[in-house]
NUNUMAR-789815 format. One line per 4 residues: number of its first residue (from 1); their letters; for each residue x, y, z of N, C-alpha, C, O. Coordinates in steps of 0.02 Angstrom, whole numbers. Example, Ala and Ser with C-alpha at 12.3 -4.5 7.8 and 13.67 -1.06 7.14 Angstrom:
1	as	660,-284,390,615,-225,390,660,-165,390,712,-166,423 ~ 642,-112,354,684,-53,357,645,2,394,670,57,402 $
//
This chain:
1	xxxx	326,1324,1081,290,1297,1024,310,1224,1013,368,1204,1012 ~ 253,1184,1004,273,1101,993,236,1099,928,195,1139,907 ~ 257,1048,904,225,1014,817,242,934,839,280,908,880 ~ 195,912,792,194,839,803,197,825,735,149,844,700 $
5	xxxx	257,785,701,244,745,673,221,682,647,261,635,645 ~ 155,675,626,107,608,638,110,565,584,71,518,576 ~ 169,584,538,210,505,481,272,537,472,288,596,461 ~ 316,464,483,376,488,471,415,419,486,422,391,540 $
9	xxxx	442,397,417,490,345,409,553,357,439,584,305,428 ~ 586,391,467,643,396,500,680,328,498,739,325,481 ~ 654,287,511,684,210,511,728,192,439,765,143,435 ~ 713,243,382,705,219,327,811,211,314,853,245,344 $
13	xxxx	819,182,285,888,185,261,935,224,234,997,220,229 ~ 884,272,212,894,354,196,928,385,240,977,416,219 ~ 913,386,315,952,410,351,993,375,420,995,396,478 ~ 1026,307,385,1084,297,416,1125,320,438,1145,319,497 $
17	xxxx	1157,363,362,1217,390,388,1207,465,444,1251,487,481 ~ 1133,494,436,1159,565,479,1089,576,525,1060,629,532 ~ 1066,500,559,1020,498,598,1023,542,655,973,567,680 ~ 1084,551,675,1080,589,735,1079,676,731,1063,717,774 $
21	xxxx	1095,680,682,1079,753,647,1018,766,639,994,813,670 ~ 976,728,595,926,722,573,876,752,635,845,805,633 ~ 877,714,677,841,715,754,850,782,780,807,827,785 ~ 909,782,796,916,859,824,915,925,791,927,979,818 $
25	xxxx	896,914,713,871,985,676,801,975,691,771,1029,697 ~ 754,910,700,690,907,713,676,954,772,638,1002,771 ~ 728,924,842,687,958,898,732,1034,894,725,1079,935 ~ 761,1035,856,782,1119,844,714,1153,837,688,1193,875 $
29	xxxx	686,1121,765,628,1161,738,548,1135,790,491,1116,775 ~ 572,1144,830,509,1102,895,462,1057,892,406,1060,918 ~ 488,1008,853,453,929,862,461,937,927,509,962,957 ~ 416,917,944,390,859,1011,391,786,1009,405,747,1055 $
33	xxxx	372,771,936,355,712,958,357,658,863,315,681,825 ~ 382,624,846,372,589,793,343,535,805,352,505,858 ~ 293,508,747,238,441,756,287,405,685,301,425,628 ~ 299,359,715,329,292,654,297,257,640,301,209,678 $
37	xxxx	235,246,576,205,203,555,235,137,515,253,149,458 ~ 243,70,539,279,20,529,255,4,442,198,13,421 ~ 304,-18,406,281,-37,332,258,-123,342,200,-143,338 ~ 312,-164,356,312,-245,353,351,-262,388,380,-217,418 $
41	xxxx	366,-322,401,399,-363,445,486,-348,413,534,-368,445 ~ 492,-316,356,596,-297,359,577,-238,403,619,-235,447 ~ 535,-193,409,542,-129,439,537,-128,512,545,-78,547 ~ 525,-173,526,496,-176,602,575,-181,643,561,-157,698 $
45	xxxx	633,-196,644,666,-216,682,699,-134,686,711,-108,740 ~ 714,-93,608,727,-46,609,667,19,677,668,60,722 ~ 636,-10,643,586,64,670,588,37,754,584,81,797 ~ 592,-9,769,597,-34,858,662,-7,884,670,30,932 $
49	xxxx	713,-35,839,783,16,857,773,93,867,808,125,906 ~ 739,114,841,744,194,835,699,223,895,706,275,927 ~ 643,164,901,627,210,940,640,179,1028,607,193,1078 ~ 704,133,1020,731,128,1086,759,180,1106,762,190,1167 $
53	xxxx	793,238,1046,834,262,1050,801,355,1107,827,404,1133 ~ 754,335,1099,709,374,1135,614,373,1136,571,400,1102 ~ 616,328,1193,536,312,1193,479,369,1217,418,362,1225 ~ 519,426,1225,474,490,1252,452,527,1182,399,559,1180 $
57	xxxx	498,520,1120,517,575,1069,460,530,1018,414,552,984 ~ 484,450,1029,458,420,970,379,394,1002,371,389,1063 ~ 316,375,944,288,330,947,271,299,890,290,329,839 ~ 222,215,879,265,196,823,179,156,809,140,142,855 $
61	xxxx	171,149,768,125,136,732,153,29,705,210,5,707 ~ 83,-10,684,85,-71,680,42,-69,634,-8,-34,634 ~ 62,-107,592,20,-133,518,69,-157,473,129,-168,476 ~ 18,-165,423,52,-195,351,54,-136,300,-6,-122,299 $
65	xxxx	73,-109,274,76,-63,202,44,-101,169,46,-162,176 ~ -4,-57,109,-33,-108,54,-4,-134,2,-26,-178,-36 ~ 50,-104,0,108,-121,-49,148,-176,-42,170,-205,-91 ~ 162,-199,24,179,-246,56,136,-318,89,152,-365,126 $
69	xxxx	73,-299,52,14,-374,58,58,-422,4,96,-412,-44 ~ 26,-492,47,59,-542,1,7,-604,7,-31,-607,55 ~ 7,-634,-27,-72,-679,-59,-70,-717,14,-120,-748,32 ~ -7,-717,62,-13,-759,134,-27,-718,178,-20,-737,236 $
73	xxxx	-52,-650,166,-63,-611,211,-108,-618,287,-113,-579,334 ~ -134,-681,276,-164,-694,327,-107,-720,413,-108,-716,475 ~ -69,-742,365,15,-750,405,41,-685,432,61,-680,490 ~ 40,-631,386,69,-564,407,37,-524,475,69,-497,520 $
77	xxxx	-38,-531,465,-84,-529,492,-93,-546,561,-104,-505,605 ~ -88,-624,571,-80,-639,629,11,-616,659,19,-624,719 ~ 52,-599,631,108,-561,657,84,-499,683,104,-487,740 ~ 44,-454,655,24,-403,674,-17,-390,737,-11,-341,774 $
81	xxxx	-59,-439,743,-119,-452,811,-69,-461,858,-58,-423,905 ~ -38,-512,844,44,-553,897,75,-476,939,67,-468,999 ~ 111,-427,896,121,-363,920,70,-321,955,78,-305,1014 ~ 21,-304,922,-35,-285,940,-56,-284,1009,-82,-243,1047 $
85	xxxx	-28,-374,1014,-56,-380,1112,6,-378,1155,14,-420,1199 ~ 56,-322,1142,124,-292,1191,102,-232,1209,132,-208,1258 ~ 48,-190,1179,37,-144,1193,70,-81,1169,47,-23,1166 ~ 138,-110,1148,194,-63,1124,153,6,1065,186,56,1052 $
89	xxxx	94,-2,1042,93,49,985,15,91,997,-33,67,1027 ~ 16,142,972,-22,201,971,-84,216,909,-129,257,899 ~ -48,145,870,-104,151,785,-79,94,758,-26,69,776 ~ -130,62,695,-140,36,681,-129,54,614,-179,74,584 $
93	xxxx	-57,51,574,-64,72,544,52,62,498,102,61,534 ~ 52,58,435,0,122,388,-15,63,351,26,20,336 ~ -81,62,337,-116,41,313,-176,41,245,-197,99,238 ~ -202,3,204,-251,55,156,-251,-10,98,-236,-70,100 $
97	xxxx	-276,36,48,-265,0,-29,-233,61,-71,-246,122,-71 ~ -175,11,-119,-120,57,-152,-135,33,-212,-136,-29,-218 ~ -153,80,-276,-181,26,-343,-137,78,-404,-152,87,-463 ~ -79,108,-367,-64,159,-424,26,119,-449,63,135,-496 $
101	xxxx	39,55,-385,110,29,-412,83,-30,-453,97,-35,-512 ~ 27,-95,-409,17,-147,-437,-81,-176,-405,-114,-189,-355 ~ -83,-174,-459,-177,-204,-448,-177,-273,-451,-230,-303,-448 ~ -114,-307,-458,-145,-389,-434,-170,-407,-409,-218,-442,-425 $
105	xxxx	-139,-383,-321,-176,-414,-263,-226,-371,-234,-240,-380,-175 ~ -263,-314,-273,-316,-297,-236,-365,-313,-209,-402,-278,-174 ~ -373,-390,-229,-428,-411,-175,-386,-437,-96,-413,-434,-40 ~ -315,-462,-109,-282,-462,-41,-283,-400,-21,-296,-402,39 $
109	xxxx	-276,-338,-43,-256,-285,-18,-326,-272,40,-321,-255,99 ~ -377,-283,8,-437,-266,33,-449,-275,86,-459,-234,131 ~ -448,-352,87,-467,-420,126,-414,-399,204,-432,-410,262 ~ -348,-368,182,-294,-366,213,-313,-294,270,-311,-296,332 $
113	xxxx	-328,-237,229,-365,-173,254,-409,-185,318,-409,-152,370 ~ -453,-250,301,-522,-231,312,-525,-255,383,-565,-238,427 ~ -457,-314,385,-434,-354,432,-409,-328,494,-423,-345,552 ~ -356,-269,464,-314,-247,524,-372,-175,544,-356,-148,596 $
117	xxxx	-433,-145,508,-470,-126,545,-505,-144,589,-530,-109,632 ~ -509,-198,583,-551,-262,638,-521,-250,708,-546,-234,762 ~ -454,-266,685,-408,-257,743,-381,-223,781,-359,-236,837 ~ -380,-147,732,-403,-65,777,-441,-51,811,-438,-21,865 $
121	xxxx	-491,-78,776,-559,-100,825,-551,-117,913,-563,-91,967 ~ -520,-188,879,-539,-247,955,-485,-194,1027,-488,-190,1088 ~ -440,-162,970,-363,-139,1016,-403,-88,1034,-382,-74,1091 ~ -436,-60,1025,-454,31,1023,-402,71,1015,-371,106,1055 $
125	xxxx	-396,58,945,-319,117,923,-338,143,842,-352,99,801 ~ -336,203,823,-333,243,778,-286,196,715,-241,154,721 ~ -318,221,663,-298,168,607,-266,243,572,-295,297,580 ~ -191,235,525,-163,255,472,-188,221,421,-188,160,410 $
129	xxxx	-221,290,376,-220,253,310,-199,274,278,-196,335,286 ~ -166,245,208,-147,261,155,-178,226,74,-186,167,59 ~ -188,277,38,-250,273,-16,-212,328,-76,-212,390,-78 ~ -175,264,-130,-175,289,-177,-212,254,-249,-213,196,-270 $
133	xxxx	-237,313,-273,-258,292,-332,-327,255,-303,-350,220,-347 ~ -365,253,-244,-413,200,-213,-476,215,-150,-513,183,-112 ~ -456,306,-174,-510,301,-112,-582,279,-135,-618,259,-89 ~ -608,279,-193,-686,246,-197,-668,170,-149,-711,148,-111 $
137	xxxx	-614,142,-155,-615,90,-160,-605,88,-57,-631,47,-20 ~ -569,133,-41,-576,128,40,-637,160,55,-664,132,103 ~ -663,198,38,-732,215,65,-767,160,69,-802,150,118 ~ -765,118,23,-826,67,7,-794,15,64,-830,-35,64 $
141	xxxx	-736,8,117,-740,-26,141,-737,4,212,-740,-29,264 ~ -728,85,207,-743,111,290,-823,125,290,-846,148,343 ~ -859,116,244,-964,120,232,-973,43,267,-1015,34,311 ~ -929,-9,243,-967,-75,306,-911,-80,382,-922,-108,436 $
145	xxxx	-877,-58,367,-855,-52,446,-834,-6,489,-794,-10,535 ~ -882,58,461,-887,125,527,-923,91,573,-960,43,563 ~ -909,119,630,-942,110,699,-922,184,762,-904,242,751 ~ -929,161,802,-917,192,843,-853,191,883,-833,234,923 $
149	xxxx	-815,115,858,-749,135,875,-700,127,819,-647,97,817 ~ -720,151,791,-672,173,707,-667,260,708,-704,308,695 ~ -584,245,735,-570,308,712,-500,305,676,-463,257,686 ~ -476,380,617,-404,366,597,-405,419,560,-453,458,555 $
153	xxxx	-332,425,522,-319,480,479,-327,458,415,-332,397,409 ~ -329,487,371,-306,485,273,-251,524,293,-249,579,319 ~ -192,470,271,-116,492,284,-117,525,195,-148,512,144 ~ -70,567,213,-56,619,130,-117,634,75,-119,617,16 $
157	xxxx	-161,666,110,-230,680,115,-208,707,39,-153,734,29 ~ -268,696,-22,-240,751,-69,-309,752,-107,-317,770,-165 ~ -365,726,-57,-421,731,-116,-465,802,-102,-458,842,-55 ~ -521,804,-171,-548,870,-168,-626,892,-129,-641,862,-77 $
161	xxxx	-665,933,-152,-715,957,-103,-755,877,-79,-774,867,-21 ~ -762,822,-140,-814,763,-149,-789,706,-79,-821,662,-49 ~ -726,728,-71,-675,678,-25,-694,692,26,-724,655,66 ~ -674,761,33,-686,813,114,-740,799,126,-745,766,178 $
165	xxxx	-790,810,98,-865,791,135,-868,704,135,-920,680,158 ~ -840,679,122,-853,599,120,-816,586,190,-843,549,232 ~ -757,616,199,-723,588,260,-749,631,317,-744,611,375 ~ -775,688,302,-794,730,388,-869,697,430,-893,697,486 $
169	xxxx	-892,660,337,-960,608,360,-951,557,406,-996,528,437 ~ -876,545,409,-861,482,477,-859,527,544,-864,500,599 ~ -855,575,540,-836,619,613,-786,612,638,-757,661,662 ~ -760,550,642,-712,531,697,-637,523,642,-592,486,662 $
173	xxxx	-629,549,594,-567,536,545,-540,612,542,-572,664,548 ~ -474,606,532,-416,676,523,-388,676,449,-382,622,421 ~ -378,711,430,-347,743,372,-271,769,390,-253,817,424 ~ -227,710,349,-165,725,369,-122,757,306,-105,724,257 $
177	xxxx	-106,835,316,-58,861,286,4,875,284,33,903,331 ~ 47,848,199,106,870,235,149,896,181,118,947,167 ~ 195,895,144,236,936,92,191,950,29,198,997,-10 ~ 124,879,24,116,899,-53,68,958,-49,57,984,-104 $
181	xxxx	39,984,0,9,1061,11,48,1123,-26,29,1174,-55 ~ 118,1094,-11,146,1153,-29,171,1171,-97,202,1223,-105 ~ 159,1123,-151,192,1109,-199,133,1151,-230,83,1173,-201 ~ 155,1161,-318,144,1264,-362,60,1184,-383,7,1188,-352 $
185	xxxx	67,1144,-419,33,1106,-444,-32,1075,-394,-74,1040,-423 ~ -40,1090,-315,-71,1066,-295,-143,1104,-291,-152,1165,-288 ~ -201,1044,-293,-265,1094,-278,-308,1087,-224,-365,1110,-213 ~ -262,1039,-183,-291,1052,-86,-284,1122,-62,-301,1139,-6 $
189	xxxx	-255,1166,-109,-224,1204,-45,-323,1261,-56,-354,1292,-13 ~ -341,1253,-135,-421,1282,-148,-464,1243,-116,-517,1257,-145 ~ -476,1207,-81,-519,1171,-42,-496,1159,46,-522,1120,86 ~ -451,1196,53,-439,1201,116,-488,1227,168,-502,1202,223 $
193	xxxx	-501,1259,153,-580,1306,212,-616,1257,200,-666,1258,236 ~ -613,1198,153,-660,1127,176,-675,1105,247,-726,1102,282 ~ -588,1083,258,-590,1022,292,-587,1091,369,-571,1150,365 ~ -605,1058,424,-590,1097,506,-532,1079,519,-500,1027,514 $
197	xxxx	-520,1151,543,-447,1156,587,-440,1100,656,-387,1082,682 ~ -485,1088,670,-517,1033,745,-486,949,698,-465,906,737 ~ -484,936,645,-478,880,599,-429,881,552,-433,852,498 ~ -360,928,581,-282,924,542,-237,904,573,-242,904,634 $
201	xxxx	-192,885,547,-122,865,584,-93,867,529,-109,860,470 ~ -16,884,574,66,876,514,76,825,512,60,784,556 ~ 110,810,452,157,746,444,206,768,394,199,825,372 ~ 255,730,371,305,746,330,305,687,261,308,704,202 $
205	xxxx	301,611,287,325,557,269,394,562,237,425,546,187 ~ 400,593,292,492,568,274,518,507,265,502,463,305 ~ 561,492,211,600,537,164,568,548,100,595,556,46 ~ 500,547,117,464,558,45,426,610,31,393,612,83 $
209	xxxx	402,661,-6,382,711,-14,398,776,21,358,810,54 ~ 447,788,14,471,831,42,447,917,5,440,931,-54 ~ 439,957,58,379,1036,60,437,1077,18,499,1077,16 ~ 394,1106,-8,436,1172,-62,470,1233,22,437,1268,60 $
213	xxxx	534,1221,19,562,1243,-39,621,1182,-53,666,1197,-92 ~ 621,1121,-25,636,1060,-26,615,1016,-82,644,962,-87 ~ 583,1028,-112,563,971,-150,606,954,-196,647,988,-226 ~ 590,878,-202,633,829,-242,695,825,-195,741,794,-223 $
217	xxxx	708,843,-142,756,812,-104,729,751,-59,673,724,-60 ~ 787,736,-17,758,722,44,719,750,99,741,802,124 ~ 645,716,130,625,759,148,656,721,260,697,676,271 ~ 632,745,294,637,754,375,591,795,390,563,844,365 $
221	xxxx	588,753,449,548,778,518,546,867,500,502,897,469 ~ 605,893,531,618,971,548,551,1004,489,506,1044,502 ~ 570,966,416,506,1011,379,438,1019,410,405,1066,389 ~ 424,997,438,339,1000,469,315,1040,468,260,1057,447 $
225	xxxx	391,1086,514,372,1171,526,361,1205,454,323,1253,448 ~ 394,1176,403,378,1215,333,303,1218,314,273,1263,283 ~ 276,1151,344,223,1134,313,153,1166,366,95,1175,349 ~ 180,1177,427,134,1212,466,141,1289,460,86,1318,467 $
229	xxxx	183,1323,451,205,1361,423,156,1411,328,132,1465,312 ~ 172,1340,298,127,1375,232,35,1365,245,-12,1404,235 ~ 37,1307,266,-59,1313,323,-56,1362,349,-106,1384,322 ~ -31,1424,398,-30,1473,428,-43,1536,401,-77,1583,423 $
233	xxxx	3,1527,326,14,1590,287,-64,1586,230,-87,1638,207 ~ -93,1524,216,-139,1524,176,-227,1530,238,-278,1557,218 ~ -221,1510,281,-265,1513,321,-260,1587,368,-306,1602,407 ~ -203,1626,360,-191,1705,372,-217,1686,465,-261,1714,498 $
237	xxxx	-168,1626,488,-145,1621,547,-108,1645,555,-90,1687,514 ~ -58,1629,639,-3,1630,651,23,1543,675,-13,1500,700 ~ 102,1536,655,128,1473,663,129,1450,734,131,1391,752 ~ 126,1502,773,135,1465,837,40,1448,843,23,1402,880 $
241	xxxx	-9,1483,810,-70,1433,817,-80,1367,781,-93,1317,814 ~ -73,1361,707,-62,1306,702,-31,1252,722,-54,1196,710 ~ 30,1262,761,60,1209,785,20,1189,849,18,1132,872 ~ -14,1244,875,-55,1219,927,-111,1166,933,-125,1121,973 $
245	xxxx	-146,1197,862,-191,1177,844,-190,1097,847,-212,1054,886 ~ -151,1096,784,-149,1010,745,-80,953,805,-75,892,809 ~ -46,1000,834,-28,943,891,-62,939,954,-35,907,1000 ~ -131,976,966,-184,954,1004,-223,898,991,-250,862,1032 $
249	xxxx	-224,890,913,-268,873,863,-268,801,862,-309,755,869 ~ -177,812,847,-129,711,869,-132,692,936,-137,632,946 ~ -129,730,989,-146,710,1025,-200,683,1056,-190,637,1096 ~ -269,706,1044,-333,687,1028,-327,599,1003,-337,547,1035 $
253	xxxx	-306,609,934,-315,559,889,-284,504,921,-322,457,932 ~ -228,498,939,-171,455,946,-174,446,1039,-145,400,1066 ~ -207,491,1071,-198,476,1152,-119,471,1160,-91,423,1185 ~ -94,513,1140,-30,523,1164,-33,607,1185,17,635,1208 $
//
């Protein structure tokens, strides 16, 4: 049995001290494979270290976070293209508009989005997104630049039936689940027979949101299995199909 985890900060500072632990409870619980979606230019030196540390285990994602746009983003930007042409990455990403910390720069945020889709584009690489508090506001900018080579996930997928049919309308986009499925308060888990099993994948975003029976801790990789695991028990699978399933799924998405 393999699982793919398709977000996961590992880089994050969180786990300095017991990185090497960390890793080997992952491929205990049968990761195959972790995707590192880059935040900004402090994260990048981290997340390159890590994944020297094994280039079979890791792959690593390029972008800006929307949280991390800055009114010079056009500077950040061309750092990003600069990487972009090493070949080194698998997505474009994590990426989006974030309007739930600060709405200043949402027209950078936009402008910033709309940019590094351009550039998923030109690369032919799968875009991470991330959308809080904003999906009217990313729809309205994946409606002028779907095409035919726009494809990507909604990283920490949490919207309801109106969403699901908005995003399965691109065809080519995944629905990425990961701890907040499992939490008593959530209401993805009633709109699940929405979205296709052909259009899921795990993620964790470690060290953030970590799956019941974890929550409010730190979260890791190894949870995935928690989280493929409670998809199994509500979809009245078995875990070794889901894991099949949705790390066919990343693999698809990501050409890895």
């Amino acid at each position: 049995m393999n699982i793919i985890d398709t977000h996961c900060h590992l880089y994050s500072e969180q786990f300095c001290e017991d990185l090497d632990q960390v890793i080997e409870r992952a491929k205990q619980n049968h990761l195959a494979k972790i995707i590192l979606p880059n935040i900004d230019e402090e994260s990048f030196q981290s997340m390159m270290d890590l994944h020297a540390k094994d280039p079979d285990f890791f792959a690593m994602g390029m972008g800006i976070h929307p949280c991390s746009v800055k009114q010079n983003y056009s500077d950040q930007l061309s750092w990003v293209e600069s990487e972009l042409q090493t070949g080194k990455y698998i997505a474009v990403g994590e990426i989006g508009i974030d309007l739930y910390w600060d709405q200043s720069l949402q027209k950078e945020q936009t402008e910033a989005f709309r940019e590094q889709i351009r550039l998923a584009k030109k690369h032919d690489l799968p875009i991470i997104i991330h959308a809080r508090d904003s999906m009217q506001e990313i729809f309205a900018v994946l409606d002028e630049e779907m095409d035919d080579n726009l494809k990507g996930v909604f990283h920490c997928f949490l919207g309801e039936e109106m969403e699901i049919q908005k995003v399965k309308s691109y065809g080519s986009f995944y629905f990425g689940l990961g701890g907040v499925l499992t939490f008593k308060n959530s209401s993805l888990k009633n709109f699940i027979d929405s979205i296709p099993m052909d259009k899921i994948i795990l993620e964790t975003d470690a060290p953030y949101l970590a799956p019941v029976p974890y929550r409010g801790k730190r979260n890791e990789p190894s949870y995935t299995r928690n989280v493929a695991q409670y998809l199994a028990d509500i979809k009245l699978m078995e875990l070794e199909q889901i894991a099949e399933i949705t790390s066919n799924n990343a693999k698809t998405l990501f050409n890895i």
